[in-house]
C-alpha positions in Angstrom: 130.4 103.3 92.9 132.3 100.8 95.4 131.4 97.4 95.0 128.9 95.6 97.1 127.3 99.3 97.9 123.3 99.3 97.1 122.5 101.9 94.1 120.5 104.8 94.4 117.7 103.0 92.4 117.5 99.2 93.3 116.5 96.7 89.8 113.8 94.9 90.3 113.2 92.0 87.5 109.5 92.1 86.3 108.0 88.8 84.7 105.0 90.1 83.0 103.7 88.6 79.6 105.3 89.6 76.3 102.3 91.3 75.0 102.0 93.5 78.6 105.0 94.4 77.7 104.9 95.3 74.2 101.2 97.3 74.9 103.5 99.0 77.9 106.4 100.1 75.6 103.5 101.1 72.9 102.1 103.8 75.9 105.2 104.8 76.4 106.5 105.8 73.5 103.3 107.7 72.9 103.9 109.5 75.8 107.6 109.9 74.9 108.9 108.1 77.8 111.1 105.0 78.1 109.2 101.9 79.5 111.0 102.2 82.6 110.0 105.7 83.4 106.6 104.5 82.4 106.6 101.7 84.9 108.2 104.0 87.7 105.3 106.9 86.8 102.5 103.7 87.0 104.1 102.4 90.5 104.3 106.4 91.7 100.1 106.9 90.8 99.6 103.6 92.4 101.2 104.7 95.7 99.8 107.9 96.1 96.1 106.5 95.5 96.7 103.9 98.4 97.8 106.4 100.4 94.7 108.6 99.8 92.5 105.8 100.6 94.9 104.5 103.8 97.2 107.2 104.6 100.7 108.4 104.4 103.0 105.4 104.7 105.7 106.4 106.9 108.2 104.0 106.9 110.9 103.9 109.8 114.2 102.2 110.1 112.8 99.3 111.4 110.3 99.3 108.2 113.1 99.4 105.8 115.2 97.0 107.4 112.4 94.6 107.5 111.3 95.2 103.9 115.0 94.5 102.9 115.3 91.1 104.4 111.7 89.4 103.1 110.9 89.3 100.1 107.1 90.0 101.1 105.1 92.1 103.3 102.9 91.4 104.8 99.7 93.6 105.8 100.1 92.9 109.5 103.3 93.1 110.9 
């Protein structure tokens, strides 16, 4: 990887409390995952029942290039 190129999968830093954390990593080892892939399976179910309830998001070009410069979105562009 070239330096200053974006990686396939961005990082994110999550502040949640210790004990989410711990209880997170406890599910996931049940389940035989790492806590990432348990986090990334959790965002993936969340996403999918939004888009049940509101549609497909499509994001275009525009989209993405919006979403990388804020920090937030907001629900009405």
């Amino acid at each position: 990887m070239m330096p200053n190129m974006p990686h396939k999968n961005p990082q994110y830093p999550l502040r949640i409390p210790e004990e989410t954390m711990d209880k997170l990593k406890y599910i996931a080892a049940y389940y035989g995952r790492s806590a990432n892939k348990e986090m990334e399976r959790l965002v993936l179910s969340h996403i999918s029942s939004f888009e049940k309830k509101h549609g497909v998001i499509a994001l275009s070009e525009e989209d993405y290039d919006f979403i990388r410069k804020n920090s937030q979105w907001k629900k009405n562009k």
